[in-house]
Residue frames as a rotation matrix with the C-alpha (Angstrom) as fourth column:
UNK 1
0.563 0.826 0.000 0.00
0.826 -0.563 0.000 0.00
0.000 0.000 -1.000 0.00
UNK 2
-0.057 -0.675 0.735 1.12
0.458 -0.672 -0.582 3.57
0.887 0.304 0.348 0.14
UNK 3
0.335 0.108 -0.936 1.72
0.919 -0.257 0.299 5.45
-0.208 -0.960 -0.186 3.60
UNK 4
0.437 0.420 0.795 1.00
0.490 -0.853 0.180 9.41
0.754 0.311 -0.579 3.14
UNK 5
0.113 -0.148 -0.983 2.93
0.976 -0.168 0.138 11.49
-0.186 -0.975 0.125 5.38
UNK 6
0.566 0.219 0.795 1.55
0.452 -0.889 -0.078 15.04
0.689 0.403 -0.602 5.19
UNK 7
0.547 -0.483 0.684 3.88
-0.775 -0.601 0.195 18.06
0.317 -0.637 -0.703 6.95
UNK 8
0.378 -0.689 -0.619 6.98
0.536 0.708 -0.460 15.42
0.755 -0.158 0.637 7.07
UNK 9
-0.431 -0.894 0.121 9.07
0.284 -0.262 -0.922 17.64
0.856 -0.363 0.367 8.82
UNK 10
-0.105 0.689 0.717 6.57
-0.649 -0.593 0.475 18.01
0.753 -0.415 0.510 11.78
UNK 11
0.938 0.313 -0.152 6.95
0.024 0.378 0.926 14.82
0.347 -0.871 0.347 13.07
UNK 12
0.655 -0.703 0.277 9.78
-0.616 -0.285 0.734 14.30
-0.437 -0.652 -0.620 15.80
UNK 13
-0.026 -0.747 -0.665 13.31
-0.947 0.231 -0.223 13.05
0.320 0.624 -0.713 13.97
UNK 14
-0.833 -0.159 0.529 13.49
-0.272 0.951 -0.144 9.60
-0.481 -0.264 -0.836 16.15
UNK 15
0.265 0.749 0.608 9.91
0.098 0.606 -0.789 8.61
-0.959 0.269 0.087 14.47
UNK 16
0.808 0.029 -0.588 11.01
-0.585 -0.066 -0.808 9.62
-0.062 0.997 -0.036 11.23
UNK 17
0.051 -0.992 0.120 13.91
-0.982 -0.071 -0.174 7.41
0.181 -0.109 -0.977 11.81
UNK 18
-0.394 0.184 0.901 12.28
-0.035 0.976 -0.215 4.07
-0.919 -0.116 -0.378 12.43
UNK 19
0.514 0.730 -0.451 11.39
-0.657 -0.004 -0.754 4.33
-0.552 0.684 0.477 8.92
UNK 20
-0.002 -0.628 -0.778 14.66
-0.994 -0.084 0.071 3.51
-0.110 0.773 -0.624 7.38
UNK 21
-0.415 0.145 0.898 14.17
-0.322 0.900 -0.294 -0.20
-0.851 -0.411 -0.327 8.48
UNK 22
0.479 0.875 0.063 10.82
0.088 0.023 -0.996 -0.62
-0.873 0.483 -0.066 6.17
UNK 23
0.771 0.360 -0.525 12.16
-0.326 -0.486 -0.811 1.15
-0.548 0.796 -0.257 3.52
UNK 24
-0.174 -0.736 -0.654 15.30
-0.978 0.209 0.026 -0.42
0.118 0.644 -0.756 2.74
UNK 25
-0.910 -0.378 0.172 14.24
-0.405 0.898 -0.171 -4.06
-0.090 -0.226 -0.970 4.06
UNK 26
-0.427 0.904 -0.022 10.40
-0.642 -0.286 0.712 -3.53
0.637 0.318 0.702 3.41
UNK 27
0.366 0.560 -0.743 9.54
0.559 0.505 0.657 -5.49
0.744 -0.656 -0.128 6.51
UNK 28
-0.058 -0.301 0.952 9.52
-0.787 -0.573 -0.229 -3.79
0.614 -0.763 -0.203 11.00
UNK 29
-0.466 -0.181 -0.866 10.60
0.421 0.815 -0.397 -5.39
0.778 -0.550 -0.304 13.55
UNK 30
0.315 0.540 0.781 9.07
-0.540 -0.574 0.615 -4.90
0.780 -0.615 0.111 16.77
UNK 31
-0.422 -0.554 -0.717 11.38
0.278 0.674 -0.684 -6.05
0.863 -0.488 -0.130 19.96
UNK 32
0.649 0.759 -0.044 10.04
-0.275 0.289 0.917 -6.82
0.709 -0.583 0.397 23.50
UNK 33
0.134 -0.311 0.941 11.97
-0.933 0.281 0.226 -8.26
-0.335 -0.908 -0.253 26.69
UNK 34
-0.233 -0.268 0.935 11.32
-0.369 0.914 0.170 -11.45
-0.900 -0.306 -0.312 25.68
UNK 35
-0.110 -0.045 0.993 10.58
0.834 0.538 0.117 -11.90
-0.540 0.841 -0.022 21.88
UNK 36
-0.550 -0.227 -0.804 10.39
-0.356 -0.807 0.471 -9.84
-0.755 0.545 0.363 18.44
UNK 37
0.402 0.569 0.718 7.81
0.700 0.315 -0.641 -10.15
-0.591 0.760 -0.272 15.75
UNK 38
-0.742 -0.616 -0.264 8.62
-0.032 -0.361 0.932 -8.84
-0.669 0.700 0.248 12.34
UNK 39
0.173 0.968 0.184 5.78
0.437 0.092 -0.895 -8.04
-0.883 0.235 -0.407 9.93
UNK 40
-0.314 0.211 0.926 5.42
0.916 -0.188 0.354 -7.12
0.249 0.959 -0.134 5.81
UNK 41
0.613 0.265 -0.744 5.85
0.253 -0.958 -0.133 -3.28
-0.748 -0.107 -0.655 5.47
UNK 42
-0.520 -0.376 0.767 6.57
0.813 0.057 0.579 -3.28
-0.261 0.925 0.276 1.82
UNK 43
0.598 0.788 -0.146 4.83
0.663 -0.588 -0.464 0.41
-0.451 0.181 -0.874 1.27
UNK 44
-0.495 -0.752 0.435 5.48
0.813 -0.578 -0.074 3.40
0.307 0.317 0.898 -0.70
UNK 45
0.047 0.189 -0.981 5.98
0.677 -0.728 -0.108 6.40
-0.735 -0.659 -0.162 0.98
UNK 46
0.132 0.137 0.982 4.75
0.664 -0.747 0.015 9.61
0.736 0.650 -0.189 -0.38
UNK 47
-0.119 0.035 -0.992 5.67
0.939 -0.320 -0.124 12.32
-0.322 -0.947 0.005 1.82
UNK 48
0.156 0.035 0.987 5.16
0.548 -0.834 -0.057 16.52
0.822 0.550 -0.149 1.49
UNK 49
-0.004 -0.449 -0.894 6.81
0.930 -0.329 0.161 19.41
-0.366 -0.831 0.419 3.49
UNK 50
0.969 0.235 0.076 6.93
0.246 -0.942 -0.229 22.71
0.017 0.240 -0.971 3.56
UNK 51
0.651 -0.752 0.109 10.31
0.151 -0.013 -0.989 24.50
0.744 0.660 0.105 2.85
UNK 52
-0.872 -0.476 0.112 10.55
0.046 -0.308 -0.950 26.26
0.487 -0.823 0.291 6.23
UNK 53
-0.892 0.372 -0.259 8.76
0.360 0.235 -0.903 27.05
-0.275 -0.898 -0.343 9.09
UNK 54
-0.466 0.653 -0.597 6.72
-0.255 -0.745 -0.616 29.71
-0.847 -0.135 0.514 7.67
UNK 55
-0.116 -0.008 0.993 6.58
0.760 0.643 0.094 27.78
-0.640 0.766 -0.068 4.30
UNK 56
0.948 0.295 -0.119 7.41
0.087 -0.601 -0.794 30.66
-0.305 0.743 -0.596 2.11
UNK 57
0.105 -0.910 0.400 11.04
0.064 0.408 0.911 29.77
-0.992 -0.070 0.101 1.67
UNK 58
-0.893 0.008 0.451 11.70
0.437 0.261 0.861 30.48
-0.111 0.965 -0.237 -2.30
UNK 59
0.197 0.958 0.206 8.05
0.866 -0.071 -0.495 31.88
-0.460 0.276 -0.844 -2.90
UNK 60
-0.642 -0.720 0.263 7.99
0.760 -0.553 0.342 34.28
-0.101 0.419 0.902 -5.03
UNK 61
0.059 0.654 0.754 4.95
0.141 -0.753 0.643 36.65
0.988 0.068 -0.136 -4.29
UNK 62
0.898 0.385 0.215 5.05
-0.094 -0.310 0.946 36.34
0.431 -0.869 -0.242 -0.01
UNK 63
0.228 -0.917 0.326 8.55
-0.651 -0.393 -0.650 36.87
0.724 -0.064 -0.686 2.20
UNK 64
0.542 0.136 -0.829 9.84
0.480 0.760 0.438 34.25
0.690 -0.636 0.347 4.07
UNK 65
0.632 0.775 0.000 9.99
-0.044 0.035 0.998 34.98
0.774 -0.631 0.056 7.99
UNK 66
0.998 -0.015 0.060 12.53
-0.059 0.081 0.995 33.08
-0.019 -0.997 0.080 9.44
UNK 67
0.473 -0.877 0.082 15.91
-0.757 -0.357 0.547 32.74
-0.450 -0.321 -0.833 10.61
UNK 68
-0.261 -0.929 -0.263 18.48
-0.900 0.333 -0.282 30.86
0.349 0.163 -0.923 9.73
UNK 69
-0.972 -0.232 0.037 18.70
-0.192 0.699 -0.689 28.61
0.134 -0.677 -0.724 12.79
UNK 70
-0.230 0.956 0.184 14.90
-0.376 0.087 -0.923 28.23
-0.898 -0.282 0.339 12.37
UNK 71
0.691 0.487 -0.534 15.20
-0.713 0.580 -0.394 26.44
0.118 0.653 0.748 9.05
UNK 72
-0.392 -0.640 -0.661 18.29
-0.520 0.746 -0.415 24.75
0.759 0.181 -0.626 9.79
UNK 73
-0.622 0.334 0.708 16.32
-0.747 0.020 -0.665 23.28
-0.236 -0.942 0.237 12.65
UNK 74
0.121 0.987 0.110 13.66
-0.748 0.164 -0.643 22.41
-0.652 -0.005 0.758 10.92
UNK 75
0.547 -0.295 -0.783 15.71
-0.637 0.460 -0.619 20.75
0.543 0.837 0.064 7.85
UNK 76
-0.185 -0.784 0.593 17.43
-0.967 0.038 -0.251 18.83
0.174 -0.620 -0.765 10.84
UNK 77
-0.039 0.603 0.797 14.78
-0.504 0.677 -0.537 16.65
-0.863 -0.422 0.277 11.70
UNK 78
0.827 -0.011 -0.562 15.47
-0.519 0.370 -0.771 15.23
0.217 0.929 0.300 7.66
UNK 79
0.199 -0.892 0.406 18.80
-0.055 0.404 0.913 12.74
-0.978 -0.204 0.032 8.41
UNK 80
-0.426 -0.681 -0.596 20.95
-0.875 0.143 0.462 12.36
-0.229 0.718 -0.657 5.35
UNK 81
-0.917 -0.358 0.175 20.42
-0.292 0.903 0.315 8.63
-0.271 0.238 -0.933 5.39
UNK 82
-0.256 0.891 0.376 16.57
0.209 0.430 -0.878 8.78
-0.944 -0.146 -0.296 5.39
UNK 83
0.366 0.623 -0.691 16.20
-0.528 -0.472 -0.706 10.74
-0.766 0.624 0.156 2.53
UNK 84
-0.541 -0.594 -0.595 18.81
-0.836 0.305 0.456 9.04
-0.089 0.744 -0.662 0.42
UNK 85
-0.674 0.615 0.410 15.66
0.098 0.624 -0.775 6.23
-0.732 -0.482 -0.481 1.10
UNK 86
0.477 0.808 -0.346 13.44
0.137 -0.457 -0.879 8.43
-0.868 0.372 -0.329 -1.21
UNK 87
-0.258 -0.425 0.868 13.79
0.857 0.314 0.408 7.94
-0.446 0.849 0.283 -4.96
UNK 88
0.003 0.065 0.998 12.19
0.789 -0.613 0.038 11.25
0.614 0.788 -0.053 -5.90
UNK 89
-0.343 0.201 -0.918 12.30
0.491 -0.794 -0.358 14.80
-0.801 -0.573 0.174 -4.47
UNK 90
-0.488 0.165 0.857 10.06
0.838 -0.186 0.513 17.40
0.244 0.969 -0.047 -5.98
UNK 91
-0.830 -0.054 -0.555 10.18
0.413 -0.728 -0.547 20.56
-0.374 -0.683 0.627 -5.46
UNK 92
-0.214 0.863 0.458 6.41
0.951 0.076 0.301 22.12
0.225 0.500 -0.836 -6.04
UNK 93
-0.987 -0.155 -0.029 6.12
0.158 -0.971 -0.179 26.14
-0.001 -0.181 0.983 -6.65
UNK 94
-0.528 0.789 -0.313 3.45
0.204 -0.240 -0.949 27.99
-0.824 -0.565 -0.034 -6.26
UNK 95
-0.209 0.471 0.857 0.79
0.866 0.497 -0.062 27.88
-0.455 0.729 -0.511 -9.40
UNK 96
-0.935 -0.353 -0.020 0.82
0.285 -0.785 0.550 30.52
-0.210 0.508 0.835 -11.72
UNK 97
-0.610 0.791 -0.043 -2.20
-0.228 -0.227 -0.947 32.54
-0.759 -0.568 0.319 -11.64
UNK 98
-0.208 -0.172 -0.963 -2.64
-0.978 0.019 0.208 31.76
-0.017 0.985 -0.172 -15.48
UNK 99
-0.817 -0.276 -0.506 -2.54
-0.333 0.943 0.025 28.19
0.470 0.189 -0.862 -14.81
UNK 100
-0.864 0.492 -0.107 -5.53
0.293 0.319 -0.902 28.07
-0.410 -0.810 -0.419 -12.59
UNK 101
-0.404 0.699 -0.590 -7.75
-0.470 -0.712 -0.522 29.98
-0.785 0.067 0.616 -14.62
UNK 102
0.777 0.621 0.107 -6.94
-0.452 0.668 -0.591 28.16
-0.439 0.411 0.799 -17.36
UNK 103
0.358 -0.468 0.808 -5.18
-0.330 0.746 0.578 24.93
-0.874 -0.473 0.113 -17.68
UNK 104
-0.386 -0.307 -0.870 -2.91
-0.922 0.134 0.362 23.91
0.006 0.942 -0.335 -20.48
UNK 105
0.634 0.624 -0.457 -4.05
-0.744 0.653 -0.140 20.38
0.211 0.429 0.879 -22.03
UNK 106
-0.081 -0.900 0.428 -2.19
-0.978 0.154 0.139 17.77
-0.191 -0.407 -0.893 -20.31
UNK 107
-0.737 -0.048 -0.675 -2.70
-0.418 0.816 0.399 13.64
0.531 0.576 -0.621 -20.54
UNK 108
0.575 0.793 0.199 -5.64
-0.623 0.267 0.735 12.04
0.530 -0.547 0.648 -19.69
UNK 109
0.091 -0.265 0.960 -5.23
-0.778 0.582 0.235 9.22
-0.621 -0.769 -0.153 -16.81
UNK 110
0.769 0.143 0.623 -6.29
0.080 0.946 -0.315 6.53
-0.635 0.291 0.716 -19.17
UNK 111
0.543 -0.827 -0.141 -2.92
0.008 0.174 -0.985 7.37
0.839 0.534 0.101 -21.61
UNK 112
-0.053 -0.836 0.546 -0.69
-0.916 -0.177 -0.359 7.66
0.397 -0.519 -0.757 -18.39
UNK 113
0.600 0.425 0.677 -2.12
-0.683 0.714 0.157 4.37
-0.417 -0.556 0.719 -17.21
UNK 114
1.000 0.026 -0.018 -1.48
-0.028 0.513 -0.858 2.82
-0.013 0.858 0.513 -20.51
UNK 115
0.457 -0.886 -0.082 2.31
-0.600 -0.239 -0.764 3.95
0.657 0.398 -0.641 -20.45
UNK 116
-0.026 -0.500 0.865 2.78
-0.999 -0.016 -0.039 3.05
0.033 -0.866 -0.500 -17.11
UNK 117
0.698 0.474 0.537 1.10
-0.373 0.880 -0.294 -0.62
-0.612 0.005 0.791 -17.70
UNK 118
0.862 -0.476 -0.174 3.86
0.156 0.576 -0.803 -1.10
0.482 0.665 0.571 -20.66
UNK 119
-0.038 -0.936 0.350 6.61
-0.828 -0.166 -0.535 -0.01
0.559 -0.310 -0.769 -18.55
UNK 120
0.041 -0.251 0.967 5.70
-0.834 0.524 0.172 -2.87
-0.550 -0.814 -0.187 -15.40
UNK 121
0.764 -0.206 0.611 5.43
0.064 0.967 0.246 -5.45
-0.642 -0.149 0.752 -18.05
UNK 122
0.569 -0.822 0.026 8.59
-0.523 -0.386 -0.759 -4.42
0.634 0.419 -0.650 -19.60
UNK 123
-0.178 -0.651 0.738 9.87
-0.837 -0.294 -0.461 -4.96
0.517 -0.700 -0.493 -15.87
UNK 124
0.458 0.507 0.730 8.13
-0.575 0.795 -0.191 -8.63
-0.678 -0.333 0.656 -15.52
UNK 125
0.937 -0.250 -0.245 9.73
-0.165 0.303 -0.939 -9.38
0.309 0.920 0.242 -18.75
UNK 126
0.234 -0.965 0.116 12.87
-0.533 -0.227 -0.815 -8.41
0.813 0.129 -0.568 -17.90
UNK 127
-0.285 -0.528 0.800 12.64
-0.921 -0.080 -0.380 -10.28
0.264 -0.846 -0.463 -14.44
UNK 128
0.661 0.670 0.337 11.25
-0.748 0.624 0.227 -13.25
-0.059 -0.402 0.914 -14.83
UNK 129
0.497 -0.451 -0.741 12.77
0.139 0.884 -0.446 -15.58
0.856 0.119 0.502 -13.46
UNK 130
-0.629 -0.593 0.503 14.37
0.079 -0.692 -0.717 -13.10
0.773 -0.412 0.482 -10.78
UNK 131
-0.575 0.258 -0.777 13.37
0.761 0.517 -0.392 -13.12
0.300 -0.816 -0.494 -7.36
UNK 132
-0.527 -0.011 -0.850 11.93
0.269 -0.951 -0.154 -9.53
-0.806 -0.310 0.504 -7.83
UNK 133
0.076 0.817 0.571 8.89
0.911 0.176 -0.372 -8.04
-0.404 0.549 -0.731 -9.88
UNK 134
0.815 0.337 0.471 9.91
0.569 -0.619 -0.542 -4.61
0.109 0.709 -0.696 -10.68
UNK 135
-0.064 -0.978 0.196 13.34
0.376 -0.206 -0.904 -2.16
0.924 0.016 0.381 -10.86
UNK 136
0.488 0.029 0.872 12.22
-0.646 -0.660 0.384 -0.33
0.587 -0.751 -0.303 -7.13
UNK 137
0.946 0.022 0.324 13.38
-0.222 0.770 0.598 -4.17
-0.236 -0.638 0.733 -5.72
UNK 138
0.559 -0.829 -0.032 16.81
-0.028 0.019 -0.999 -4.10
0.829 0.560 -0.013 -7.75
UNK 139
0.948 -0.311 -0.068 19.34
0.300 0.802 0.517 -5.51
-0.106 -0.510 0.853 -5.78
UNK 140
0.164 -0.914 -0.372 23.27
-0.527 -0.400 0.750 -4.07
-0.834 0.072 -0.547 -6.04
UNK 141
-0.611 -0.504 0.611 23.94
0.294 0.572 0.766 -7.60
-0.735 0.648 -0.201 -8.51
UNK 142
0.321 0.795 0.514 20.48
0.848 0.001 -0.531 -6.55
-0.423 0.606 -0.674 -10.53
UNK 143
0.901 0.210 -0.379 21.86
-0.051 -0.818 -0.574 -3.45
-0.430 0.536 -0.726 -11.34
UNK 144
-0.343 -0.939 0.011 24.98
-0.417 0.163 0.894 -4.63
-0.841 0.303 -0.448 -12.57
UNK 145
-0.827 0.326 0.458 23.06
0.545 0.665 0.511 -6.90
-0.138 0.672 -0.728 -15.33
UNK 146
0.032 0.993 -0.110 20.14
0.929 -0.070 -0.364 -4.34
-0.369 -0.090 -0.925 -15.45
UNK 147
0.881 0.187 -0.435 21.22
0.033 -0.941 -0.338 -0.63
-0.472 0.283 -0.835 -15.67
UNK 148
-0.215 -0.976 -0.020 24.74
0.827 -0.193 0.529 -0.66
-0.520 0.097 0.849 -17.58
UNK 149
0.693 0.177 -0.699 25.32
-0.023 -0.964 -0.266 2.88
-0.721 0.200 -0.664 -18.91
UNK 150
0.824 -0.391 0.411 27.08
0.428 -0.048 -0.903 4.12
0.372 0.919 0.128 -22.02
UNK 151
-0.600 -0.799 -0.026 30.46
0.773 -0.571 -0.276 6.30
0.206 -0.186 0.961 -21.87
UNK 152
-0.188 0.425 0.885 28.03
-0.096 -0.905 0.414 9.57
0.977 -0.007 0.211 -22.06
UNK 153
0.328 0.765 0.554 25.98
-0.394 -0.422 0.816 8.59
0.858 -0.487 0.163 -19.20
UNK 154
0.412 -0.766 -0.494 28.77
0.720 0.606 -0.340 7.29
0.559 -0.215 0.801 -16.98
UNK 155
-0.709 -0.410 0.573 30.58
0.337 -0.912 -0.236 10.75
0.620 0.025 0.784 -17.39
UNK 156
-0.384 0.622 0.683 27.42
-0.391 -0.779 0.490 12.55
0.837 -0.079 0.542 -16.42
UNK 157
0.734 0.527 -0.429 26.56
0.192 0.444 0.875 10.58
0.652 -0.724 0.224 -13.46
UNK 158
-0.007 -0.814 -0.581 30.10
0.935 0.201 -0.292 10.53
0.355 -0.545 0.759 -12.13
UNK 159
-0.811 -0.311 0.495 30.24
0.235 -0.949 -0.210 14.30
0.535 -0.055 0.843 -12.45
UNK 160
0.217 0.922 0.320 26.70
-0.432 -0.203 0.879 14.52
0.876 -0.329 0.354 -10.42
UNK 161
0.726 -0.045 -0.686 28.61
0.664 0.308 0.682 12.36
0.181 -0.950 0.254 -7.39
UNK 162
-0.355 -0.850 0.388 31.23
0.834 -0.476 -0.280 14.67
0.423 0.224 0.878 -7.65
UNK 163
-0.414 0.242 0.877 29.22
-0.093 -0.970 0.223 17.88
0.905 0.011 0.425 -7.44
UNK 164
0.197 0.966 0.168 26.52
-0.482 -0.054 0.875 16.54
0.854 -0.253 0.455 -5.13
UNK 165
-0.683 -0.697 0.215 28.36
-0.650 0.447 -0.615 14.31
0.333 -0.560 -0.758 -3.04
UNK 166
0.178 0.984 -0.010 26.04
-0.870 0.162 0.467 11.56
0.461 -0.075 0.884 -3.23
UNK 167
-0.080 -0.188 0.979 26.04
-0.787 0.615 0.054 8.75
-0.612 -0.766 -0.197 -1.38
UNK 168
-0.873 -0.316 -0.372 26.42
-0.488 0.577 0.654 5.41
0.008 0.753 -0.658 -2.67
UNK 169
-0.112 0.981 0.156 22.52
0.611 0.192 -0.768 4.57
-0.784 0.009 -0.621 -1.53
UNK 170
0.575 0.526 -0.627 21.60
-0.208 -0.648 -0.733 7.87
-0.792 0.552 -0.263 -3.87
UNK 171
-0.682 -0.574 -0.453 23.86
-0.696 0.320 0.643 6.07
-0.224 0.754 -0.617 -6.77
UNK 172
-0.913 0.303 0.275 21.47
0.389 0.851 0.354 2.96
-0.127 0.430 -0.894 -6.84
UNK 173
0.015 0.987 -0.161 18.33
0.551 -0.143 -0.822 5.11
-0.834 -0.076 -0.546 -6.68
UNK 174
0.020 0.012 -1.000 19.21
-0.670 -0.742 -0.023 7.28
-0.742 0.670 -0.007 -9.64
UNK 175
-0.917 -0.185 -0.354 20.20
-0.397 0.514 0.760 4.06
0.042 0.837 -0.545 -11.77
UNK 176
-0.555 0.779 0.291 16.48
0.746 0.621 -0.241 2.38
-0.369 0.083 -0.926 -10.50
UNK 177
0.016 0.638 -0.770 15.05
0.092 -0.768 -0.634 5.72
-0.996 -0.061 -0.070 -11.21
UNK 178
-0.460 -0.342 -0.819 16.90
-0.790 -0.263 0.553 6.00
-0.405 0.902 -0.150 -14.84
UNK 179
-0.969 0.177 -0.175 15.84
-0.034 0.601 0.799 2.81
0.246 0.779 -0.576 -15.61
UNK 180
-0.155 0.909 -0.386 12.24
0.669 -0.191 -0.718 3.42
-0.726 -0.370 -0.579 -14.94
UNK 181
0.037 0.312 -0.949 12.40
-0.426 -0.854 -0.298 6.62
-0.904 0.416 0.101 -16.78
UNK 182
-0.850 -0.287 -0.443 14.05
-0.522 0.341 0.782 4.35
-0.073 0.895 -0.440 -20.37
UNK 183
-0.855 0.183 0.486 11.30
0.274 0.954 0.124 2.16
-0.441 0.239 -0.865 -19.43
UNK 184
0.026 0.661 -0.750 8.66
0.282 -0.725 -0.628 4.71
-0.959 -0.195 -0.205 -19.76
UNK 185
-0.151 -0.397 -0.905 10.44
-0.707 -0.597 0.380 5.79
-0.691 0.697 -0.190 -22.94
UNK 186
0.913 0.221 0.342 10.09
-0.026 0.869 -0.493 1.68
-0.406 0.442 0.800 -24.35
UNK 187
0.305 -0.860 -0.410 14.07
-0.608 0.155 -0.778 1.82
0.733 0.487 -0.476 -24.63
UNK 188
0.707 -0.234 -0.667 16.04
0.085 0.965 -0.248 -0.91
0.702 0.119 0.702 -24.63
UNK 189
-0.231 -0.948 -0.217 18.89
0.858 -0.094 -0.504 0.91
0.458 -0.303 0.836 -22.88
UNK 190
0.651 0.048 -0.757 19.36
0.546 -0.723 0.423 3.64
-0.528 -0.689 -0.497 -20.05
UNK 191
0.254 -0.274 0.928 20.35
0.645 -0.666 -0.373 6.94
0.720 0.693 0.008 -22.36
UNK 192
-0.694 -0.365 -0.621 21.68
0.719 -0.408 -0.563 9.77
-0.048 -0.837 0.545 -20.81
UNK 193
-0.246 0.829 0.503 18.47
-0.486 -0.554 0.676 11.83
0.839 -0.078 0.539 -21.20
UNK 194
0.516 0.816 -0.259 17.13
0.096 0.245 0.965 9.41
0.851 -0.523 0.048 -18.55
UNK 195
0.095 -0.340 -0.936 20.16
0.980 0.197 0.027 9.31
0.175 -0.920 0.352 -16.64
UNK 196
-0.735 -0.373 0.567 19.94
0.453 -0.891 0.001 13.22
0.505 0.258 0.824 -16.71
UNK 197
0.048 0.998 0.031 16.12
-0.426 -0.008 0.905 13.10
0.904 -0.057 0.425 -15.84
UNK 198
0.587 0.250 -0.770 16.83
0.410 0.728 0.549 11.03
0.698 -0.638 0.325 -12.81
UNK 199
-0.251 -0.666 -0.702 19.16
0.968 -0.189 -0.167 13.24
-0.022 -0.721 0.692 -11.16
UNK 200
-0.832 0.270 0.485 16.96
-0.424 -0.873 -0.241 16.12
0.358 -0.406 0.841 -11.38
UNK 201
0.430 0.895 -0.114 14.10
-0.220 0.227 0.949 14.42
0.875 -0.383 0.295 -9.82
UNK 202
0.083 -0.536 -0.840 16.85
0.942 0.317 -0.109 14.16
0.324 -0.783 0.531 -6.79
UNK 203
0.515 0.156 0.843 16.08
0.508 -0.847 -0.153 18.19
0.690 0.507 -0.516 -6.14
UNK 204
0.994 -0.078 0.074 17.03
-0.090 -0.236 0.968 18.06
-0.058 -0.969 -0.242 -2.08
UNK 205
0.305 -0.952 -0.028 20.32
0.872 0.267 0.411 16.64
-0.384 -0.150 0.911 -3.21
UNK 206
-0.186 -0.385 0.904 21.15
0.595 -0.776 -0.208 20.09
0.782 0.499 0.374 -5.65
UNK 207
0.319 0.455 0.831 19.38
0.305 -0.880 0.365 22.48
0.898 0.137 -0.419 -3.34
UNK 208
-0.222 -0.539 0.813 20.71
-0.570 -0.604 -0.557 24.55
0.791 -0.587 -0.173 -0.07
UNK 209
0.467 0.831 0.303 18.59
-0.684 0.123 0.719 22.49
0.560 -0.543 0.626 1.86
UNK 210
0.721 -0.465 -0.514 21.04
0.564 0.825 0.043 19.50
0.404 -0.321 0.857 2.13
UNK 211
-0.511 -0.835 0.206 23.91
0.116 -0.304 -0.946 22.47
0.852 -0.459 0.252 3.45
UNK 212
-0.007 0.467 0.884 21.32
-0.834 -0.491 0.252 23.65
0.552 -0.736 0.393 6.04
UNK 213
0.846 0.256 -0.467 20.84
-0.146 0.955 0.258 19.55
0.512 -0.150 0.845 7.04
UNK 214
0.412 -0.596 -0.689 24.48
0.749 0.652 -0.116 19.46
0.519 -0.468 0.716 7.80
UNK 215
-0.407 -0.902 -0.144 24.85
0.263 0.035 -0.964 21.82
0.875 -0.430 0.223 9.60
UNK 216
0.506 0.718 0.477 22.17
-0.569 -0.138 0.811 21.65
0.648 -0.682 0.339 11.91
């Protein structure tokens, strides 16, 4: 299922911190004195936050509020290791008044369905046999035999751990993310358009937010 967590940065860091379990092993333990049960907690998390306290951080029509040490605070309660957990970040501005009045023409559900429906059996195809049903379950050896990259997109990844200092957890989410995006595309191979596309859909990792994180 999917587990919604509205105003992320609201709850207290130690609860946001018993996620990382779940999300990298998709099952929780639960220990006791005298025994531990372990239960199926294969969900995907969707989470949404505001930038800062006052959530006008970046807005461009209202002034954000607070201090410093009142967003690094707040960007505190985010650990490094959880987020590197989260395959997308996306940063959402504020809607142009134009856009509300009236909407450009965008895809219906039933063609995004459709795309999305040839991408998972793309990703049944490719795995059958494999102990795993789609690329979010990829495995360190799966992406060796799953995402190889060209010389182009190599280069352009390397130069993105380089800049970003990414972690080697946010290395295997960009390749599960890249492939995903090729599959989407119905290519055979991971291009560097996708591996391009997948490291901007990593926005916390580019943006000030991740200096403010360390140095809370």
């Amino acid at each position: 299922g999917v587990l919604f967590l509205d105003e992320l940065l609201e709850f207290r860091r130690e609860v946001l911190e018993v996620l990382r379990q779940p999300l990298e092993d998709g099952v929780v333990t639960i220990s006791r004195a005298q025994f531990s049960l372990t239960y199926p907690a294969a969900f995907m998390l969707i989470a949404s936050m505001n930038p800062c306290p006052c959530g006008y951080r970046g807005d461009r029509l209202k002034p954000c509020v607070c201090t410093p040490h009142q967003i690094a605070r707040y960007w505190g309660k985010l650990s490094g290791p959880l987020l590197d957990r989260v395959d997308i970040h996306l940063e959402v501005p504020r809607l142009e008044e134009q856009m509300m009045i009236a909407p450009t023409p965008s895809e219906s559900s039933a063609q995004i369905r459709e795309r999305v429906e040839r991408a998972r059996t793309l990703q049944r195809e490719r795995f059958a046999g494999q102990d795993i049903l789609c690329n979010a379950h990829m495995q360190p050896r799966h992406l060796r035999t799953f995402c190889s990259l060209d010389a182009r997109s190599q280069q352009l990844l390397q130069q993105a751990l380089q800049r970003l200092h990414l972690s080697a957890r946010a290395y295997d989410r960009i390749l599960k993310v890249a492939r995903t995006i090729a599959d989407l595309d119905a290519a055979e191979g991971i291009q560097v358009q996708h591996v391009a596309e997948a490291i901007q859909l990593r926005v916390l990792d580019r943006s000030g937010s991740a200096s403010l994180r360390g140095a809370s």
